[in-house]
ZAMARGU-4260 file (C-alpha; in steps of 0.2 Angstrom, whole numbers, plus 5000, padded with zeros to 4 digits):
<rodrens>
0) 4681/4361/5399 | 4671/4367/5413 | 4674/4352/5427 | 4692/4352/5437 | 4706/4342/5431
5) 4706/4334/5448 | 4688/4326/5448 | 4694/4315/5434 | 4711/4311/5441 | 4703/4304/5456
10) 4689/4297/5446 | 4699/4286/5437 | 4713/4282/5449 | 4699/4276/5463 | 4689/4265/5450
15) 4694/4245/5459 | 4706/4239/5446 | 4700/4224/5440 | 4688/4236/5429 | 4702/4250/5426
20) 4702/4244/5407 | 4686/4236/5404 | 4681/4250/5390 | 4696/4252/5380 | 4697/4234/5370
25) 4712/4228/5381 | 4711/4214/5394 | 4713/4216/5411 | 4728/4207/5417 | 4719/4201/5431
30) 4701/4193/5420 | 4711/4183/5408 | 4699/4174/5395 | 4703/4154/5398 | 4704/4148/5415
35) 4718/4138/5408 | 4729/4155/5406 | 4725/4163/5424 | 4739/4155/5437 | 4752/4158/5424
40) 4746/4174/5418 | 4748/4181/5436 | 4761/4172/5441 | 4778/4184/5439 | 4792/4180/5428
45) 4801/4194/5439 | 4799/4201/5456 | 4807/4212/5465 | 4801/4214/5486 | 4805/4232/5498
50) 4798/4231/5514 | 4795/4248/5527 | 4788/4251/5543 | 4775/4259/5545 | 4776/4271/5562
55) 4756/4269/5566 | 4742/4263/5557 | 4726/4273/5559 | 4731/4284/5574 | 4720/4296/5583
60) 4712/4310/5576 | 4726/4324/5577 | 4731/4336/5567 | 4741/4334/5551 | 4732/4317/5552
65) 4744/4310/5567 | 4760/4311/5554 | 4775/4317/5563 | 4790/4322/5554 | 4801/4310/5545
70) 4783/4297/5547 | 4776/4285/5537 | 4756/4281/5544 | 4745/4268/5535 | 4727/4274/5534
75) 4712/4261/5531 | 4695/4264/5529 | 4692/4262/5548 | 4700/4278/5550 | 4688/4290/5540
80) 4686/4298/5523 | 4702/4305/5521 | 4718/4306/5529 | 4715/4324/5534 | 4737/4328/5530
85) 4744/4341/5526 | 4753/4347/5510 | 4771/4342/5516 | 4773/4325/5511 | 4767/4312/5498
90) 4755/4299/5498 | 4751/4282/5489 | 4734/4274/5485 | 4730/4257/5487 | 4713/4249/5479
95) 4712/4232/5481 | 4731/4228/5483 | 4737/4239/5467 | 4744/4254/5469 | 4733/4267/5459
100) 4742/4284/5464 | 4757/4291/5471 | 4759/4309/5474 | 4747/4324/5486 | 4740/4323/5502
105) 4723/4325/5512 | 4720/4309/5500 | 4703/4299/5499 | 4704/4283/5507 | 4695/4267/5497
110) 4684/4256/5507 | 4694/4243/5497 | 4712/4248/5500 | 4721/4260/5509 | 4734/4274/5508
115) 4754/4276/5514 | 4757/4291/5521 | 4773/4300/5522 | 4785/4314/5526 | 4803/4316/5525
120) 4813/4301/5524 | 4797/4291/5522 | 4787/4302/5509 | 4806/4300/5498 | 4804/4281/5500
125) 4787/4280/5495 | 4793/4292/5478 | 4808/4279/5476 | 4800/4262/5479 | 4781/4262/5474
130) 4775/4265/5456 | 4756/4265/5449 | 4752/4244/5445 | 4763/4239/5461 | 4755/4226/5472
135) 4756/4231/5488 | 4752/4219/5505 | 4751/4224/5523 | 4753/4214/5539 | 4752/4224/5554
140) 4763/4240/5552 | 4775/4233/5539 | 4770/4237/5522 | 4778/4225/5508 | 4778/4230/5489
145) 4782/4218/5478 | 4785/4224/5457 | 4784/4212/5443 | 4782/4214/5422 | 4764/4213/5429
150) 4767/4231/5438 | 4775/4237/5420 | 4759/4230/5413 | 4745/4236/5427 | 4752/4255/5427
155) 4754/4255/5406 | 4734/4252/5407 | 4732/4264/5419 | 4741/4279/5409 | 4730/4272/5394
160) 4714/4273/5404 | 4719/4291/5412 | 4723/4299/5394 | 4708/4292/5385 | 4699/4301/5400
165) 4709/4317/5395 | 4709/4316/5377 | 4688/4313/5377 | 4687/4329/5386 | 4703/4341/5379
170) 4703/4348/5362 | 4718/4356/5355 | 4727/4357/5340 | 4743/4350/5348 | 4735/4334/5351
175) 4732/4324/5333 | 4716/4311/5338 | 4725/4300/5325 | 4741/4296/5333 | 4733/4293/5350
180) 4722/4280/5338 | 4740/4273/5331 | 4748/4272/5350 | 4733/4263/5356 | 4734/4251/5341
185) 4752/4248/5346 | 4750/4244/5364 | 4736/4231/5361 | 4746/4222/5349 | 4762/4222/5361
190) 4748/4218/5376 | 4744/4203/5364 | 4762/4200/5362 | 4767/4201/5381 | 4753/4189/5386
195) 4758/4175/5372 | 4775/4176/5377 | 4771/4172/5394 | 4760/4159/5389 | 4775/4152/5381
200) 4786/4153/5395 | 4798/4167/5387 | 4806/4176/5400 | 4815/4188/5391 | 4803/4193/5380
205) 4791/4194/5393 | 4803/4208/5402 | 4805/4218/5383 | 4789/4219/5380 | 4781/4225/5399
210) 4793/4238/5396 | 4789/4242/5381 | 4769/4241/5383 | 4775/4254/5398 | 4783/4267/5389
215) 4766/4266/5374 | 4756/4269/5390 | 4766/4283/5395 | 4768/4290/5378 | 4748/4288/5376
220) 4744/4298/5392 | 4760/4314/5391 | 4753/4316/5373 | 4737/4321/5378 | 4745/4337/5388
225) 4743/4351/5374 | 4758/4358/5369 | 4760/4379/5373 | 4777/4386/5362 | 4770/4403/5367
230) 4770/4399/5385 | 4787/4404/5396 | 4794/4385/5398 | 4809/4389/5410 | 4820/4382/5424
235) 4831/4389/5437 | 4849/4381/5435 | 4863/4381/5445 | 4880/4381/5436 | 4893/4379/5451
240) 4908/4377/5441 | 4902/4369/5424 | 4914/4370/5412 | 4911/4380/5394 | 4907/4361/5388
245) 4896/4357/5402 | 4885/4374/5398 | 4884/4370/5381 | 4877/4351/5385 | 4866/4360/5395
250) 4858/4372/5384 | 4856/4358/5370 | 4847/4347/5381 | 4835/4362/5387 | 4830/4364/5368
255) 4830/4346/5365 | 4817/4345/5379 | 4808/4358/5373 | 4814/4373/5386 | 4811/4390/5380
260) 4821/4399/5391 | 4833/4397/5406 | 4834/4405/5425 | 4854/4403/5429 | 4861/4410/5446
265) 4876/4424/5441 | 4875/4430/5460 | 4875/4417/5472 | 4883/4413/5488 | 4892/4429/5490
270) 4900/4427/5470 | 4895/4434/5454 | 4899/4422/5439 | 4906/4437/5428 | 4922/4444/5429
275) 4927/4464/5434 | 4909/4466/5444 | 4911/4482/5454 | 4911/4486/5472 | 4923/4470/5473
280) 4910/4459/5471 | 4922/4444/5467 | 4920/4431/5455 | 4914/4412/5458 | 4934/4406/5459
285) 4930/4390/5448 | 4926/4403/5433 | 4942/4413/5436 | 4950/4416/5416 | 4931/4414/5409
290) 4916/4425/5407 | 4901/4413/5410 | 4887/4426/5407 | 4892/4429/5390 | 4897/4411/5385
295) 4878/4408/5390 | 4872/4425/5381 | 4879/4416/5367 | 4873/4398/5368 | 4853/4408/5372
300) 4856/4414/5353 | 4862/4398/5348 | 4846/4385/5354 | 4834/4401/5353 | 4833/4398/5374
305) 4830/4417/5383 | 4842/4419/5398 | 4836/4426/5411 | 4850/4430/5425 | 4844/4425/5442
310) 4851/4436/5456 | 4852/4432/5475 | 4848/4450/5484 | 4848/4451/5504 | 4856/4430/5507
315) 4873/4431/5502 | 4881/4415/5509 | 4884/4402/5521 | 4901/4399/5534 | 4908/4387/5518
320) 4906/4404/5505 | 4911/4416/5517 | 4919/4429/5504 | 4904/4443/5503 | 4899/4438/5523
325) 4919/4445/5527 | 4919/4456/5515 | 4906/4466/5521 | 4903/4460/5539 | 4896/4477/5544
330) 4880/4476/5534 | 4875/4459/5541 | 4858/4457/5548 | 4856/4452/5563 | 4842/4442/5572
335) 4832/4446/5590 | 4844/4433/5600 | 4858/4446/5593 | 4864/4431/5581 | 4869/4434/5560
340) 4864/4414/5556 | 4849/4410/5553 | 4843/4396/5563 | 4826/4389/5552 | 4836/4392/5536
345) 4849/4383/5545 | 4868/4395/5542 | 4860/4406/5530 | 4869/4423/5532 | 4860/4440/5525
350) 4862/4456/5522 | 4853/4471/5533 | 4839/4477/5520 | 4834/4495/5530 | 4854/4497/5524
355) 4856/4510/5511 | 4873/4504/5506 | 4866/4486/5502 | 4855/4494/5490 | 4867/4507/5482
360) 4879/4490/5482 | 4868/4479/5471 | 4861/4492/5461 | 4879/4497/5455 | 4880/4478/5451
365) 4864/4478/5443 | 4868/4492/5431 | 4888/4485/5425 | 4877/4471/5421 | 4864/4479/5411
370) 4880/4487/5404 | 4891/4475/5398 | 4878/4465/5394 | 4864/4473/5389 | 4852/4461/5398
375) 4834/4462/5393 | 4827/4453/5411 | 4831/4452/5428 | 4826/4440/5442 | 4825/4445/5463
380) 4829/4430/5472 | 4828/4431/5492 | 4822/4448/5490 | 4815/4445/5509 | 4819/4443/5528
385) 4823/4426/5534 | 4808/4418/5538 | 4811/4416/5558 | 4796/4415/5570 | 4795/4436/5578
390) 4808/4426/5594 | 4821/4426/5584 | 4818/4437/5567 | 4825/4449/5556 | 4833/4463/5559
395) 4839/4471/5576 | 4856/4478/5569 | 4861/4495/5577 | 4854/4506/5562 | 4838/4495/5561
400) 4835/4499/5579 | 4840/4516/5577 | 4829/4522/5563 | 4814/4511/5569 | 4815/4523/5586
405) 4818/4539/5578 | 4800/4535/5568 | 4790/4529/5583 | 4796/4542/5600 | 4813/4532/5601
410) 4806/4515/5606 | 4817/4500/5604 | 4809/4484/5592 | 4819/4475/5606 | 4807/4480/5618
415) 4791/4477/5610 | 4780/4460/5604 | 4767/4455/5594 | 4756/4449/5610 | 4760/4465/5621
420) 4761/4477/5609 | 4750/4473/5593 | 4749/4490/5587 | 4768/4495/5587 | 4771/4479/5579
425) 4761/4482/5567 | 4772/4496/5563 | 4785/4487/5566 | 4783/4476/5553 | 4778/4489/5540
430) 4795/4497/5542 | 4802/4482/5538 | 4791/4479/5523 | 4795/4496/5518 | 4814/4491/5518
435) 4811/4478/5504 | 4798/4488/5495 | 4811/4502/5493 | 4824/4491/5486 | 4813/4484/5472
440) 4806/4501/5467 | 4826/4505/5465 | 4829/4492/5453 | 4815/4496/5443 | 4820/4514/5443
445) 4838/4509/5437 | 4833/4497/5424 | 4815/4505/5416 | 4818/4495/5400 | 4822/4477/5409
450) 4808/4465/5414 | 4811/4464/5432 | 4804/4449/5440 | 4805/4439/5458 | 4804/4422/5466
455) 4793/4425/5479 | 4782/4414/5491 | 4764/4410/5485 | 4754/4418/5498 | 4756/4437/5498
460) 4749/4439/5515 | 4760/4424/5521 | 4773/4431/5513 | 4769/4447/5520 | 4770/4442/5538
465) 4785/4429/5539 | 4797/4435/5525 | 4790/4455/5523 | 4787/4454/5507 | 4775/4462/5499
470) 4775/4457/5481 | 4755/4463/5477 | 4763/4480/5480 | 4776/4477/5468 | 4766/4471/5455
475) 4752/4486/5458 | 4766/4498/5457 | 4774/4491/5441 | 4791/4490/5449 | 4789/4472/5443
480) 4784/4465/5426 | 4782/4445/5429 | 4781/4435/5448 | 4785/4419/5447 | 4777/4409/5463
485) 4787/4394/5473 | 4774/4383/5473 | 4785/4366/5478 | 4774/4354/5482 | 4768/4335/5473
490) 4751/4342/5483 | 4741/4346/5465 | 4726/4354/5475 | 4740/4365/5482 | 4747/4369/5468
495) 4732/4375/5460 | 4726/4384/5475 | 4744/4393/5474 | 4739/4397/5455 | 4723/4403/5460
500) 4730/4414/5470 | 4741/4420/5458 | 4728/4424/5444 | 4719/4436/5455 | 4734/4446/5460
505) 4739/4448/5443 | 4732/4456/5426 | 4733/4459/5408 | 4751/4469/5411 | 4759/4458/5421
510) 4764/4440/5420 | 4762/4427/5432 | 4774/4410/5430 | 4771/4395/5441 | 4788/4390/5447
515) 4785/4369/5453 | 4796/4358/5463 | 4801/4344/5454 | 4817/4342/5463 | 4806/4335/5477
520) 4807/4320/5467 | 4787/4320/5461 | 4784/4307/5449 | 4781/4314/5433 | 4762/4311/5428
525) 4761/4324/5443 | 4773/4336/5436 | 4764/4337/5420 | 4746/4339/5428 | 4754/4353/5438
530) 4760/4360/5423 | 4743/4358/5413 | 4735/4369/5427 | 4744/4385/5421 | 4736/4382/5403
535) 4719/4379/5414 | 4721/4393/5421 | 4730/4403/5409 | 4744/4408/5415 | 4761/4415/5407
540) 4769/4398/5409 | 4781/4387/5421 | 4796/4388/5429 | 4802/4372/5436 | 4815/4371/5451
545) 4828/4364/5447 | 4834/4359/5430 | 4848/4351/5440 | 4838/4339/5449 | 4827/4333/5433
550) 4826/4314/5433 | 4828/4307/5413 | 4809/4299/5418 | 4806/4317/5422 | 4812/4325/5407
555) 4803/4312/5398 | 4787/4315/5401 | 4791/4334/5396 | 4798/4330/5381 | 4785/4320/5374
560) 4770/4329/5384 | 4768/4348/5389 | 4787/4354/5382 | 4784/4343/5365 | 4789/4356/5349
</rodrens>
C-alpha cells in the first residue's frame, strides 16, 4: 500500500455526513426514503445534553494555535485551514453539526463545521463526553453536545464506511473478505430493524438494537487491522501490591486479549518486588512472605506471556517511598539551585549517575536477578537525568563538580552556561552523557546473554539534550538489543513521525518497539491505527503504557482488531 494511512483517515472522516454511507447499501439516517418517516426518524427516543465553555473562539494567530494550558478553543473556518496546535492535547471534528473525529492535533478545519480544541482538563472532557455520530451545536463560546440511539447509529456507519476504505485497500491473510461480507450483512439487517422499531414507536428496542448496530460497526472496522502473532504485543504493568490472585487475573486477561508478553516493574520507588535482593535493596512491604518475580515467571509459562522485568535505574522514589532516598542519601543528585527534588518531574528524587557506587549498586542487583532467576530480558527505565531546563538541571553534587574540574583545568559547571560559555557546555554535557553511556555498557557487560532493552524518549537529539541520553550510541555499540520509544500521544501524525524516527536509528540486529499512551484516555479507533503504523512501518511490534489504565472499550478494540489470535 503505497499511500499513508492518514490521507484516507481524513478522507473519510471530512466527507459532509449526509453522504458518509451513500455507497455501502445502508440508508443514511439523515435521507430517510418517505417523507412520512423523516420527523420521527430523527427525532430521539433518547438524549442525553453536556454543555462546556469554550475559553476563546477563533483567537489570534499565536503560537500553539492561541490554546493555553488546561483550554478549550473552538476554531471555524473563519480562522484558517487548520488549527496550527500542537501535539499536547486532543481535538474533535465537526462537519455539519456531527462529530466525525476525535483524537490528534494541528486538525483541518471544515468549511462546514468546526473543531474543539483542548488541553488538560479540557482535551479529558472532550475524550469523556464527545463520540464519533454526536450532534454537536454552538452558541457563542458554549459548546452543547447532545447523544441520542441516533449517535449509536451515525458513528456504527462511520466505522463501516472507515473499514470498507481499509479493507479495499489492505490485503492480509488475517483478514477473511468473507466475514467482513457476513458483518456487513448483519448490521444492514439490524439497521433495517432499528429503523422499524422506531417507526413503531418501541423505545426499548430502539435502545437494543443502536447498540447493537454499534458494536457490528465497530467489530466491521477493528477487524480490518491485520493481526501480527509474530509481532512483540506488550504492556508495561504496575503491580503495587496485587495479590498472587490479582496477578493471576491479570496474566489471563493479557492472553485473553491477545498480549504476548508483559513489562512489569520489580524495582520501582526505591523497592524491589523480590525478596533477599542485595545491597539491602528492601522489598515492596505489601509483598513481604511472597516472591512476586517467580509467581509471574510462572503464570509467563502458564498463558505462554514473555515477562520482561522492568527496572527503574537513576529515579528511585518520591517523599511518600522514602526507603532507598534514606537509605542511601549520599548518592542523591543534586540540581543547579543545590535542591535533590526535581521540580518539572514534580518530587522526583534520583540518584547521582557520575556515581560509581550507584552503578556497582544496580549491577549487583542486576546479577542476583539474572541468578535466581535466570531472566532472559531486561528493561532500563529512567536511565537519564531529570529533564530540567540548564537553571535548574542535573547533577551538581560534590563528586560531579569534582571530576568535571579535574577534566577541564578545575572549572566549576556552577560557574559556566550555555549562553556565556557554549563550548565548555558542550563539554559539559558530554560528561554527563558519558555518565549514562557508561552505566548502560555495564549492564551489557554483566549480562551478555540477556536482551537488554530501555524506555527512552523518541527523539535521540531531544533526548540527548534535556535527559543526556544517548540511546543511538547504545544501540550502535550493541550495549542494547531492543528500544522501545515513548511515543504518548493521540497526535497519529506524531506518532508516526516518532516511528519514523525510530526505523532510521535502528537495523536488522536490533529491535525497535513503539511504546503508545493509551492511559492518556485516546479513544480506541486511534489506539489501533497507532498500532497499525508499526506493521506499516515494520517494526518489532507495541508496547502500550499502561495495561493498568486500559479501558474494557480499549481492550475491546484489541481483542477483536490488531491483538485478535
Amino acid at each position: 500500500m503505497n499511500t499513508s494511512p492518514l490521507f484516507h483517515l481524513f478522507l473519510f472522516l471530512l466527507v459532509p455526513f449526509a453522504t458518509a454511507c451513500a455507497d455501502d447499501n445502508t440508508n443514511d439516517l439523515n435521507q430517510p426514503t418517505a417523507p412520512a418517516v423523516e420527523d420521527h426518524w430523527k427525532q430521539p427516543f433518547f438524549a442525553s445534553e453536556e454543555t462546556y465553555q469554550a475559553d476563546q473562539v477563533n483567537p489570534p494567530y499565536a503560537e500553539n494555535g492561541g490554546r493555553s494550558a488546561d483550554q478549550m478553543i473552538i476554531y471555524t473556518a473563519a480562522y484558517g485551514d487548520h488549527t496550527n496546535t500542537n501535539p499536547w492535547g486532543v481535538e474533535a471534528i465537526i462537519e455539519d453539526g456531527i462529530v466525525v473525529n476525535v483524537g490528534g492535533n494541528d486538525s483541518p478545519i471544515p468549511s462546514s463545521g468546526m473543531v474543539l480544541s483542548g488541553h488538560g482538563k479540557a482535551a479529558n472532557w472532550i475524550n469523556d463526553h464527545l463520540e464519533v455520530g454526536d450532534k454537536v451545536e454552538k452558541n457563542g463560546h458554549i459548546i452543547r453536545v447532545i447523544s441520542s440511539e441516533n449517535s449509536l447509529v451515525n458513528q456504527a456507519q462511520v466505522f463501516i464506511r472507515n473499514g470498507k476504505i481499509r479493507s479495499a485497500e489492505i490485503k492480509h491473510p488475517s483478514i477473511n473478505s468473507e466475514h467482513l461480507t457476513a458483518l456487513e450483512q448483519t448490521f444492514n439487517t439490524t439497521l433495517e430493524a432499528f429503523k422499524a422499531a422506531k417507526q413503531a414507536g418501541d423505545s426499548s428496542k430502539v435502545q437494543q438494537l443502536a447498540e447493537e448496530s454499534l458494536l457490528l460497526g465497530k467489530d466491521y472496522f477493528y477487524y480490518t487491522f491485520p493481526a501480527l502473532e509474530n509481532d512483540e504485543r506488550s504492556a508495561w504493568l504496575e503491580i503495587h501490591g496485587m495479590s498472587k490472585e490479582e496477578l493471576e487475573a491479570v496474566f489471563k486477561d493479557l492472553a485473553e486479549i491477545g498480549f504476548n508478553a508483559v513489562c512489569p516493574e520489580v524495582i520501582y520507588r526505591g523497592w524491589s518486588i523480590f525478596p533477599d535482593a542485595p545491597n539491602g535493596l528492601n522489598q515492596y512491604p505489601d509483598f513481604i512472605g511472597r516472591d512476586p518475580m517467580q509467581e509471574m515467571i510462572e503464570l509467563g509459562e502458564k498463558y505462554n506471556i514473555k515477562v520482561i522485568p522492568w527496572v527503574w535505574v537513576y529515579f528511585i522514589g518520591v517523599d511518600h517511598f522514602p526507603d532507598l532516598i534514606n537509605n542511601r542519601r549520599e548518592w542523591l543528585a543534586v540540581s543547579r539551585q543545590g535542591k535533590h527534588p526535581s521540580v518539572v518531574e514534580a518530587g522526583f528524587y534520583y540518584f547521582c549517575p557520575s556515581r560509581d557506587e550507584v552503578k556497582d549498586y544496580w549491577l549487583q542487583v542486576y546479577q542476583h536477578m539474572h541468578e535466581k532467576y535466570q531472566i532472559k530480558d531486561l528493561q532500563l527505565d529512567y536511565i537519564r537525568y531529570p529533564g530540567e531546563p540548564w537553571t535548574n538541571d542535573y547533577c551538581y553534587c560534590e563528586v560531579c563538580r569534582q571530576k568535571f574540574a579535574e577534566q577541564n583545568d578545575g572549572v566549576d559547571p556552577l560557574d559556566i552556561s550555555p549562553e556565556a560559555n557554549p563550548q565548555l557546555w558542550v563539554k559539559w554535557d558530554k560528561y554527563r552523557q558519558a555518565n549514562v553511556n557508561r552505566f548502560v555498557e555495564a549492564v551489557s557487560d554483566l549480562l551478555p546473554g540477556v536482551n537488554i532493552s530501555a524506555a527512552v524518549v523518541p527523539d535521540r537529539e531531544a533526548s540527548l539534550k534535556h535527559k543526556k541520553q544517548d540511546w543511538g550510541k547504545w544501540l550502535d555499540n550493541n550495549w542494547l538489543n531492543t528500544v522501545y520509544i515513548m511515543s504518548y500521544s493521540s497526535d497519529v501524525d506524531l506518532v508516526a513521525s516518532h516511528i519514523d524516527y525510530m526505523v532510521a536509528q535502528t537495523d536488522d540486529q536490533h529491535r525497535g518497539i513503539a511504546g503508545l499512551g493509551p492511559f492518556q484516555g485516546m479513544k480506541p479507533e486511534i489506539l489501533v491505527k497507532e498500532i497499525d503504523l508499526g506493521r506499516l512501518k515494520q517494526l518489532d511490534g507495541t508496547c502500550l503504557f499502561l495495561y493498568n489504565a486500559l479501558t474494557e472499550e480499549q481492550k475491546y478494540a484489541l481483542r477483536k482488531g490488531p491483538y485478535r489470535k
